[in-house]
N, CA, C and O atoms as a Maestro MAE file, in Angstrom:
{
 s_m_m2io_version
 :::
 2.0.0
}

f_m_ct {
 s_m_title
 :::
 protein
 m_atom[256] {
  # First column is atom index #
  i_m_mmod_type
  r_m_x_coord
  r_m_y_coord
  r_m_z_coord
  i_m_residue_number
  s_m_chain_name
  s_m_pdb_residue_name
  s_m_pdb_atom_name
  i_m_atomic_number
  :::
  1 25 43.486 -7.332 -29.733 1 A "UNK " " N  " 7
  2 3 42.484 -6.301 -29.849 1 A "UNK " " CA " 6
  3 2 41.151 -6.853 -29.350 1 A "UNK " " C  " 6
  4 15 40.675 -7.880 -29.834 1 A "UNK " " O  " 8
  5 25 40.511 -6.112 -28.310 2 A "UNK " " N  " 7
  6 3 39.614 -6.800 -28.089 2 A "UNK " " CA " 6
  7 2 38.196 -5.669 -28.715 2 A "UNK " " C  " 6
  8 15 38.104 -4.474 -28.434 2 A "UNK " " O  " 8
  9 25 37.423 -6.293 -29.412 3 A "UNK " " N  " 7
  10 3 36.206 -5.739 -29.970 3 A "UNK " " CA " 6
  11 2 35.033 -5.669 -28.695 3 A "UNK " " C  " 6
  12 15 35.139 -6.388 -27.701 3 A "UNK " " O  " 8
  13 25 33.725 -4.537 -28.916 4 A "UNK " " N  " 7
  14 3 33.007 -4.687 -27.842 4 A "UNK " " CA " 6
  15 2 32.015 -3.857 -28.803 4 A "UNK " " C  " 6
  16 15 32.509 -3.284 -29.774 4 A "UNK " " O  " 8
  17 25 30.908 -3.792 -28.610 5 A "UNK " " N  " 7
  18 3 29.591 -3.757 -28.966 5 A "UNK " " CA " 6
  19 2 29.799 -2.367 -29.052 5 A "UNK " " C  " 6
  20 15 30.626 -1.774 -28.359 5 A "UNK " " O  " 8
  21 25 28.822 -1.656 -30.166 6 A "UNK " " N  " 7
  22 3 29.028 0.017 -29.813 6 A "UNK " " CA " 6
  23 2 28.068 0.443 -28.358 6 A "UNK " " C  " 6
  24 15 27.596 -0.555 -27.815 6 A "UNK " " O  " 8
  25 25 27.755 1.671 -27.730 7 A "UNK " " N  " 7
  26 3 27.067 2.116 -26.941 7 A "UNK " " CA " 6
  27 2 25.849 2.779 -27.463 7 A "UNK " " C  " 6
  28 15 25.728 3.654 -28.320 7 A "UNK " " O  " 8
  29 25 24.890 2.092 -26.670 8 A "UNK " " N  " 7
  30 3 24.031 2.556 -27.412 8 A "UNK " " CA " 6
  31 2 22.718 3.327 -26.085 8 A "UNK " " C  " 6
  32 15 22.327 2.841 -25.024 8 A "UNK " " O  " 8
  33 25 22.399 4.501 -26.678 9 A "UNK " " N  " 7
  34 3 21.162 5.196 -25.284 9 A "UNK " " CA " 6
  35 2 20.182 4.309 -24.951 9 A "UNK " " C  " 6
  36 15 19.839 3.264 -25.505 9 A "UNK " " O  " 8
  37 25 19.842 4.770 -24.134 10 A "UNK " " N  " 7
  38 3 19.032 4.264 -23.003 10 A "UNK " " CA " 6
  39 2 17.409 4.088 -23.570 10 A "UNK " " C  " 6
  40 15 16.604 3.169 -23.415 10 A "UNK " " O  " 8
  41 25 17.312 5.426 -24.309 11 A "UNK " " N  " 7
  42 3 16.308 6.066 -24.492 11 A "UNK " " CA " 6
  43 2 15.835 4.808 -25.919 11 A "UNK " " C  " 6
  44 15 14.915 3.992 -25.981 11 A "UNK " " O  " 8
  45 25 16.846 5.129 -26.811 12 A "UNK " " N  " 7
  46 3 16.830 4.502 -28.286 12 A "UNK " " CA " 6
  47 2 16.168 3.003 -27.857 12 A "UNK " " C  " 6
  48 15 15.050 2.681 -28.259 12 A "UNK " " O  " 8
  49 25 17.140 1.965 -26.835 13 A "UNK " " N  " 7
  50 3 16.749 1.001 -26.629 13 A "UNK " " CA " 6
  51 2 15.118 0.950 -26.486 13 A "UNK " " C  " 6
  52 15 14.258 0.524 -27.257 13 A "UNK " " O  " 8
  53 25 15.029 1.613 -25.062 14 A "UNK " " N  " 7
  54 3 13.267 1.903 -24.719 14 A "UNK " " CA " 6
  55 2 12.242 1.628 -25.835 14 A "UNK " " C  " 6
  56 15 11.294 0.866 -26.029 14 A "UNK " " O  " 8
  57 25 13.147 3.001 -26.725 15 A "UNK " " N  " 7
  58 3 11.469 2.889 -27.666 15 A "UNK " " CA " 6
  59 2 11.755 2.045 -28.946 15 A "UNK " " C  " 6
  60 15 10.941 2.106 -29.867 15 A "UNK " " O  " 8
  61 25 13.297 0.955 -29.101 16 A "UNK " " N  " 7
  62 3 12.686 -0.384 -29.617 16 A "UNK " " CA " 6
  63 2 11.897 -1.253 -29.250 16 A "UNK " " C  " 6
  64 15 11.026 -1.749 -29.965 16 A "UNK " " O  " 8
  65 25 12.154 -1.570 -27.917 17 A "UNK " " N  " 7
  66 3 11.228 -2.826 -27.066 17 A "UNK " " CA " 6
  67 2 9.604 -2.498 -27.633 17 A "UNK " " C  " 6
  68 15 8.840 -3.103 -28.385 17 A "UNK " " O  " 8
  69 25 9.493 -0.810 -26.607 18 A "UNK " " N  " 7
  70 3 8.231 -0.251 -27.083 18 A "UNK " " CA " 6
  71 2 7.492 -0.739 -28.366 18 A "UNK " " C  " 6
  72 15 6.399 -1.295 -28.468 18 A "UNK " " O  " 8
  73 25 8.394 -0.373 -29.310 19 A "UNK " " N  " 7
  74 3 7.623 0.162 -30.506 19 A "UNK " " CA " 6
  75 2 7.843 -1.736 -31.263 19 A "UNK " " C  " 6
  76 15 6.989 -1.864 -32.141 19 A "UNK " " O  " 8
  77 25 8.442 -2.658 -31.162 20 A "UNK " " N  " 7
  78 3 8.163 -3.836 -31.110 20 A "UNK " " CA " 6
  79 2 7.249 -4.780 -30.355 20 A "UNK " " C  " 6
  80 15 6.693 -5.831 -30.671 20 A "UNK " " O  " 8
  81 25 7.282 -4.030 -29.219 21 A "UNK " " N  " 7
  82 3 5.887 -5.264 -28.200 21 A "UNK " " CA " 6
  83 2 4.898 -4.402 -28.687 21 A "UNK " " C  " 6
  84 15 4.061 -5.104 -29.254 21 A "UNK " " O  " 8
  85 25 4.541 -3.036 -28.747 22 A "UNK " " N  " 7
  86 3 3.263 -2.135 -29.568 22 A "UNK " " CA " 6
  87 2 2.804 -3.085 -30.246 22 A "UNK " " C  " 6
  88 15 2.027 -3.956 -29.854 22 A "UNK " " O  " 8
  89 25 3.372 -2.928 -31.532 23 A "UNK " " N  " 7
  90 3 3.135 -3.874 -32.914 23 A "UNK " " CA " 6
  91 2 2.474 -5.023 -32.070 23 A "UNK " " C  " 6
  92 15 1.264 -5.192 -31.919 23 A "UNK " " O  " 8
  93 25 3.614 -5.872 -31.486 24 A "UNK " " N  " 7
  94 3 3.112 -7.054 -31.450 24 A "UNK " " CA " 6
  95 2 1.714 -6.957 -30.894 24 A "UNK " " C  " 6
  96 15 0.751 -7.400 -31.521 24 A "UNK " " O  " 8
  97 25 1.627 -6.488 -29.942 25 A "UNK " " N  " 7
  98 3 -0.125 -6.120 -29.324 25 A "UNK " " CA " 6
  99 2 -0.890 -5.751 -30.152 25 A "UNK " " C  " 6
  100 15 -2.023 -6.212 -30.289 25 A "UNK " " O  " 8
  101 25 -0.425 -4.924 -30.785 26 A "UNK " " N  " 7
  102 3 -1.619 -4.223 -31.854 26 A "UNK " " CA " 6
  103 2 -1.967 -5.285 -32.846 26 A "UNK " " C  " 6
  104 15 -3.132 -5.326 -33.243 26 A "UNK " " O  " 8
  105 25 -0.913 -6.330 -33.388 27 A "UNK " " N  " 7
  106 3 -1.042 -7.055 -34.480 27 A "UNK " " CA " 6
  107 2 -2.051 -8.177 -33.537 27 A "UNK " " C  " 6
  108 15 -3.251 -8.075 -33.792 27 A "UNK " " O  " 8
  109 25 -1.754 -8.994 -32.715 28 A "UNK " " N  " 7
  110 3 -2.510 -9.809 -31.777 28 A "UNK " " CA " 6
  111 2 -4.478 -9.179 -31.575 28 A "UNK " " C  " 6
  112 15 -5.431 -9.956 -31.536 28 A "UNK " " O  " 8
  113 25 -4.554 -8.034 -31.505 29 A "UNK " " N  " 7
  114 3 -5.800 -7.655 -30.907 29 A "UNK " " CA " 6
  115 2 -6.408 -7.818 -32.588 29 A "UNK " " C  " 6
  116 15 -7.374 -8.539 -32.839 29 A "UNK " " O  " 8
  117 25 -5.706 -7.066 -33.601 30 A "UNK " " N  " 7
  118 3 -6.320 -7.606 -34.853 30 A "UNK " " CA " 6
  119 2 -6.511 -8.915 -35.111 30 A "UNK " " C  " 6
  120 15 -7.596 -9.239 -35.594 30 A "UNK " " O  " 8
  121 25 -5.564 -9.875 -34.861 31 A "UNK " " N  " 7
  122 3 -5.469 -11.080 -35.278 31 A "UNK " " CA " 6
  123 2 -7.327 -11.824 -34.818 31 A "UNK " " C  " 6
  124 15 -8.089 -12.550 -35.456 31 A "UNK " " O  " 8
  125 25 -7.423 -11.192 -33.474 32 A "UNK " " N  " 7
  126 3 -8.777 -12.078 -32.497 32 A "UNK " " CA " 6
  127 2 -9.709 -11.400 -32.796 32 A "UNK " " C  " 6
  128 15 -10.735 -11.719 -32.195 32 A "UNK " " O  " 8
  129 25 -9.851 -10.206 -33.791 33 A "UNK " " N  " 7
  130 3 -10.826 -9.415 -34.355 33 A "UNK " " CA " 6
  131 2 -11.257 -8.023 -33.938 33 A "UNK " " C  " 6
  132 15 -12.006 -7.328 -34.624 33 A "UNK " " O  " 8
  133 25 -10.754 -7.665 -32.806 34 A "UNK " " N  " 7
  134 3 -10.696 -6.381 -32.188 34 A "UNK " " CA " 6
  135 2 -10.603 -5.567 -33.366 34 A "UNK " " C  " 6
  136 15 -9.714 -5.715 -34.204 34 A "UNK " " O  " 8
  137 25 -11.805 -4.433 -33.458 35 A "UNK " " N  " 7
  138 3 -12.102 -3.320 -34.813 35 A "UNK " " CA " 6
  139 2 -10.292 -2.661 -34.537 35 A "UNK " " C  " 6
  140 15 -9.533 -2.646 -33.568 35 A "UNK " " O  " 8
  141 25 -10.213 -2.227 -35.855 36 A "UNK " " N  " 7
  142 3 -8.694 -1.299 -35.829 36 A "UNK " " CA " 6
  143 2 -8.966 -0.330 -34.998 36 A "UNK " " C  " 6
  144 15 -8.454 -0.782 -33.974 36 A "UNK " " O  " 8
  145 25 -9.557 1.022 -34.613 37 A "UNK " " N  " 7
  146 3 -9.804 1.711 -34.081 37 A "UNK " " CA " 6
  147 2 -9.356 1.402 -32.624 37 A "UNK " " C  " 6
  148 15 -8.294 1.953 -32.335 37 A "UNK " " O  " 8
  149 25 -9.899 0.675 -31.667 38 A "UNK " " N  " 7
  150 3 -9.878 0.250 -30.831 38 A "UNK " " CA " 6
  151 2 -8.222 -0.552 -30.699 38 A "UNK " " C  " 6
  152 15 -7.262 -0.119 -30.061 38 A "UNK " " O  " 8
  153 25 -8.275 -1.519 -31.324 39 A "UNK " " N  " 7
  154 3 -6.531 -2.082 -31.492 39 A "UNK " " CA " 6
  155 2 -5.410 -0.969 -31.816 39 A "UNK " " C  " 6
  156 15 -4.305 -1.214 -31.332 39 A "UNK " " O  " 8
  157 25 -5.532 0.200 -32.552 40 A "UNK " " N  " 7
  158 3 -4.757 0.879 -32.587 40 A "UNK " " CA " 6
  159 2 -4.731 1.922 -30.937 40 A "UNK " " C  " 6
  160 15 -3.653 2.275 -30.459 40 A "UNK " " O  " 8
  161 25 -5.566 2.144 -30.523 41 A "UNK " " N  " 7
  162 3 -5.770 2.891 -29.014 41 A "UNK " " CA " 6
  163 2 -4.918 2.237 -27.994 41 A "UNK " " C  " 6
  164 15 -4.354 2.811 -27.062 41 A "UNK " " O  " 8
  165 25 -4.877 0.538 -28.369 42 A "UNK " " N  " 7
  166 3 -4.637 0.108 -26.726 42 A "UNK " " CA " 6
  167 2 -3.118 -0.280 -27.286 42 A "UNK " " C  " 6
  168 15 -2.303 -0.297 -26.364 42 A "UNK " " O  " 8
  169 25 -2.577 -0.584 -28.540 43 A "UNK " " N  " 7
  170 3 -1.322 -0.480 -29.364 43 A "UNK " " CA " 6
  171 2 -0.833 0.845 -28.666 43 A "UNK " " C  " 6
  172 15 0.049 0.837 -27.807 43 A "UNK " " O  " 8
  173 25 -1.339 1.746 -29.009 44 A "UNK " " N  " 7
  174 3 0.080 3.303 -28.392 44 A "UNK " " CA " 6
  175 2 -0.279 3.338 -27.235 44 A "UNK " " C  " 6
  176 15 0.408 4.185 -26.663 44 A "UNK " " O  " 8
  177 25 -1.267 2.701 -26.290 45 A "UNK " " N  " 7
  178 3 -1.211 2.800 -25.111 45 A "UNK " " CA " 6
  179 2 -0.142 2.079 -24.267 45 A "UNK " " C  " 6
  180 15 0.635 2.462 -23.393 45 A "UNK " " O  " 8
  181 25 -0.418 0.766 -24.914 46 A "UNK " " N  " 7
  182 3 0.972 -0.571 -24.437 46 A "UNK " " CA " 6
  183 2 2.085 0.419 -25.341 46 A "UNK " " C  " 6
  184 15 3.044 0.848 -24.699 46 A "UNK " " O  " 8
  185 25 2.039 0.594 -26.030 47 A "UNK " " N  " 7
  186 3 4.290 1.671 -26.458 47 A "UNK " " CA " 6
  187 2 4.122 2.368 -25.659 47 A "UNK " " C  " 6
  188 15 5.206 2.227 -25.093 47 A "UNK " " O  " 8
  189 25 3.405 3.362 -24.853 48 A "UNK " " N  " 7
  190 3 3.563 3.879 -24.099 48 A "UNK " " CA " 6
  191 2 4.084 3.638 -22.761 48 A "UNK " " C  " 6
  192 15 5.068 4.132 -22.211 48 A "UNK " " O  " 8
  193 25 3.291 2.839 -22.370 49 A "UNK " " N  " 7
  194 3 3.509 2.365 -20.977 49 A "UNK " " CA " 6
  195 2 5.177 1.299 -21.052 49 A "UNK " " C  " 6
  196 15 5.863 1.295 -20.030 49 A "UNK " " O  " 8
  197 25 5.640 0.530 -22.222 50 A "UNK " " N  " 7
  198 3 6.548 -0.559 -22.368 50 A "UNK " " CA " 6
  199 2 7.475 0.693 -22.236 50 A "UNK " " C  " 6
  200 15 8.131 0.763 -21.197 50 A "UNK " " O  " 8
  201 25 7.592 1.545 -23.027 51 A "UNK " " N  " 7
  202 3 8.445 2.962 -23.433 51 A "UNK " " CA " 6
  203 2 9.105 3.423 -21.840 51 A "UNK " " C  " 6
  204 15 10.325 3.343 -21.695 51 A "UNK " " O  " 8
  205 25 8.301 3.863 -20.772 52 A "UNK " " N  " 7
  206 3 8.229 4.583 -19.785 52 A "UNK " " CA " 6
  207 2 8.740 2.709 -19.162 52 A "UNK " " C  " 6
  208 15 9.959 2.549 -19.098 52 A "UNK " " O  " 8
  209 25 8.163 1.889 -18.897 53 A "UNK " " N  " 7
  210 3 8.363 1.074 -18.156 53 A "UNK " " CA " 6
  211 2 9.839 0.618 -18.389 53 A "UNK " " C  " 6
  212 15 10.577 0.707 -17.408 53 A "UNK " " O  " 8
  213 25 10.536 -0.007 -19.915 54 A "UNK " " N  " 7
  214 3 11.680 -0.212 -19.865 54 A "UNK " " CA " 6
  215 2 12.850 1.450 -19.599 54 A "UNK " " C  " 6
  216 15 14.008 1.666 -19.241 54 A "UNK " " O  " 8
  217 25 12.115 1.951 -19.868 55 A "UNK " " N  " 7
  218 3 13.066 3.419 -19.735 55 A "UNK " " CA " 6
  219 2 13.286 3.693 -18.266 55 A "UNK " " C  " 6
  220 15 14.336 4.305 -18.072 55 A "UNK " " O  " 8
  221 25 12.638 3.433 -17.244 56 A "UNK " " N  " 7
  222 3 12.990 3.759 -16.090 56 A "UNK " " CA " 6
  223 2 13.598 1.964 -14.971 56 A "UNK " " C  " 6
  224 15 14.601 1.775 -14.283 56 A "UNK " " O  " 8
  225 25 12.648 1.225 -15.240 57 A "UNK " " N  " 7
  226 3 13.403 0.126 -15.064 57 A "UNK " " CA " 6
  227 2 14.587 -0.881 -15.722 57 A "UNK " " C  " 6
  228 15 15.142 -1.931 -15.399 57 A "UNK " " O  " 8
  229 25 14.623 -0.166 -16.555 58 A "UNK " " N  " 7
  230 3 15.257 -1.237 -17.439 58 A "UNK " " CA " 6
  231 2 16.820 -0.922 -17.544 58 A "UNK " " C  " 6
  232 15 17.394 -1.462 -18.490 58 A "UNK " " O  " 8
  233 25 17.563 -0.136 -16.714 59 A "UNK " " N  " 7
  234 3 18.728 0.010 -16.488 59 A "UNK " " CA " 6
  235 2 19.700 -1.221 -15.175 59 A "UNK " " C  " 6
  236 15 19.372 -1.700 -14.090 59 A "UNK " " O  " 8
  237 25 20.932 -1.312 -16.022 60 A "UNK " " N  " 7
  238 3 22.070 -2.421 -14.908 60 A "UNK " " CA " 6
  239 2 21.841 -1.682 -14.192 60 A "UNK " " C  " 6
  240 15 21.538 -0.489 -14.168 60 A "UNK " " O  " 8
  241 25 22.099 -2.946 -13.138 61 A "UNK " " N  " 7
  242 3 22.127 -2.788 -11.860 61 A "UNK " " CA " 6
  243 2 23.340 -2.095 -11.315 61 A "UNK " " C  " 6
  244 15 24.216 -2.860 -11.719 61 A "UNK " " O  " 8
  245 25 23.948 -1.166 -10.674 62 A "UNK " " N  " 7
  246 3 25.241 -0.696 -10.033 62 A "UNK " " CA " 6
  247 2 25.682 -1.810 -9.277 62 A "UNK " " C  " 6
  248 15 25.018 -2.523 -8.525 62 A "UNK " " O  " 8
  249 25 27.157 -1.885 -9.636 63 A "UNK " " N  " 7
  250 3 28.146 -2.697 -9.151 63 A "UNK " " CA " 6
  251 2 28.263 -2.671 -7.670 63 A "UNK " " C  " 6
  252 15 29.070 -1.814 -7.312 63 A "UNK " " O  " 8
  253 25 27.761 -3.280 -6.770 64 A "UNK " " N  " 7
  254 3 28.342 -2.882 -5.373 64 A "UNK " " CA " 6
  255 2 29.472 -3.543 -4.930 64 A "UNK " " C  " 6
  256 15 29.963 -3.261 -3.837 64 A "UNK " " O  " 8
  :::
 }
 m_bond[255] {
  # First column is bond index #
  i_m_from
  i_m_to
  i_m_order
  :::
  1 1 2 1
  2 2 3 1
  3 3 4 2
  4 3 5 1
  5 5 6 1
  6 6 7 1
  7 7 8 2
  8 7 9 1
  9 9 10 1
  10 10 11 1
  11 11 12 2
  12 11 13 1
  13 13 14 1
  14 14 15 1
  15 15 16 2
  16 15 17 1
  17 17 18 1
  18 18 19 1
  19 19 20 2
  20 19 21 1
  21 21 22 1
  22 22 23 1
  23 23 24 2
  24 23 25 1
  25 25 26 1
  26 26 27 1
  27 27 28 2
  28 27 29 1
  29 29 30 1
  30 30 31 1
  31 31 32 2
  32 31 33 1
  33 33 34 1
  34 34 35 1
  35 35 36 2
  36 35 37 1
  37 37 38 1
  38 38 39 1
  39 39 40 2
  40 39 41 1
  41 41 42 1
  42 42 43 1
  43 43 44 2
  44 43 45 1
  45 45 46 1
  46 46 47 1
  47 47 48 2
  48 47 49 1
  49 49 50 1
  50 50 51 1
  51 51 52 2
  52 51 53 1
  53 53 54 1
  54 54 55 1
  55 55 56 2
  56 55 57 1
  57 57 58 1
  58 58 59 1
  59 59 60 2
  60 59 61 1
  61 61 62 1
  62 62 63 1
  63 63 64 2
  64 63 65 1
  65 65 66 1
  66 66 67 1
  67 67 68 2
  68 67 69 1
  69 69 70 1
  70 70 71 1
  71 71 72 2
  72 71 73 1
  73 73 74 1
  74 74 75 1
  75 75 76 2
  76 75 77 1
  77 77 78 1
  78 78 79 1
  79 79 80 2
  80 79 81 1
  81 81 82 1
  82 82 83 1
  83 83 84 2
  84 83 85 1
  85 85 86 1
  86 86 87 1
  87 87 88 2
  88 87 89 1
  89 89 90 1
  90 90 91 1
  91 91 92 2
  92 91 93 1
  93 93 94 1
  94 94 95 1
  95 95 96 2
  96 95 97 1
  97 97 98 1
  98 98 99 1
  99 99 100 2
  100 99 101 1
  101 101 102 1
  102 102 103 1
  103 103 104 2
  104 103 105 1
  105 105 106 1
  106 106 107 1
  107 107 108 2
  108 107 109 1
  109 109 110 1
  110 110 111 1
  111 111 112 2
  112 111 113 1
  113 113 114 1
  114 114 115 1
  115 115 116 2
  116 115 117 1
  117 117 118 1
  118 118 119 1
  119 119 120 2
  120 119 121 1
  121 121 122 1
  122 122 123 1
  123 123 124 2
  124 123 125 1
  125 125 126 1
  126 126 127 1
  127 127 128 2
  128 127 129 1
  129 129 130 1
  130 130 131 1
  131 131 132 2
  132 131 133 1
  133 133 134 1
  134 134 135 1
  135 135 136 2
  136 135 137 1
  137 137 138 1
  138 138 139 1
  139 139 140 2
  140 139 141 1
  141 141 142 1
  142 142 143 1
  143 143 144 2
  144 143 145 1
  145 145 146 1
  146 146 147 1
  147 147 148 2
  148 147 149 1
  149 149 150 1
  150 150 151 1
  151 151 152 2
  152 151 153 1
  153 153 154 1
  154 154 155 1
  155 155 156 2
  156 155 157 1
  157 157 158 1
  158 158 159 1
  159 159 160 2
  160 159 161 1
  161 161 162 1
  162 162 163 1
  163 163 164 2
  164 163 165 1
  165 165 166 1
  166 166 167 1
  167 167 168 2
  168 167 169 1
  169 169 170 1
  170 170 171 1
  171 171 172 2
  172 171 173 1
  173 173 174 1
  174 174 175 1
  175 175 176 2
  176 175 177 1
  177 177 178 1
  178 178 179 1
  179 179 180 2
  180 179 181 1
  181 181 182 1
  182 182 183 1
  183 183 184 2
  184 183 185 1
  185 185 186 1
  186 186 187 1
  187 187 188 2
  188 187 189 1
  189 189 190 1
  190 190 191 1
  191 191 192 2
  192 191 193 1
  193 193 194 1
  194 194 195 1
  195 195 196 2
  196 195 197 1
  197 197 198 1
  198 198 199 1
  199 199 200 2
  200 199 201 1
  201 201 202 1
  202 202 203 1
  203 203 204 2
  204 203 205 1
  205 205 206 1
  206 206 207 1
  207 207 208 2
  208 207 209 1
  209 209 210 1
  210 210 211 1
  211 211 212 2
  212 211 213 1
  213 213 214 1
  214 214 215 1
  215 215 216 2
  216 215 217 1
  217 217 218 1
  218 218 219 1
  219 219 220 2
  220 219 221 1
  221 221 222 1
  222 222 223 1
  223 223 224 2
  224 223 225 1
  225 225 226 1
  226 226 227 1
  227 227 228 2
  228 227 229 1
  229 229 230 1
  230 230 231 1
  231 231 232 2
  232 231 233 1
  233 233 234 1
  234 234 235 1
  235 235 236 2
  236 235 237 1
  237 237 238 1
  238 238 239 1
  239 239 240 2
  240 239 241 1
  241 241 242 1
  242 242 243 1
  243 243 244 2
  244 243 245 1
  245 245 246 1
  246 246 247 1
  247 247 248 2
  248 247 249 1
  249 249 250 1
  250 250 251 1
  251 251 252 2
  252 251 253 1
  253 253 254 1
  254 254 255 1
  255 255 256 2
  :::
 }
}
């Protein structure tokens, strides 16, 4: 029997990376003192852009 990982969307993946490198940015800009206000803006800006960036690049390559 061979076992294999479940399948998982495309989409779901995306907005883990996202919503993990977010944080991490957002937590980093607090860490160096950046007001929350401001750290939270450029936080959903980076999920945004990581979101859209792994979602359209971030697919295997086709087998040629």
């Amino acid at each position: 029997m061979h076992l294999r990982p479940p399948s998982i969307d495309p989409g779901v993946t995306s907005f883990i990376w996202a919503l993990l490198l977010g944080l991490f940015v957002w937590v980093g800009l607090l860490a160096i003192g950046i007001s929350k206000g401001t750290a939270l803006v450029i936080g959903l800006l980076a999920f945004g852009g990581i979101f859209l960036f792994v979602r359209l690049q971030g697919g295997d390559d086709p087998v040629r």
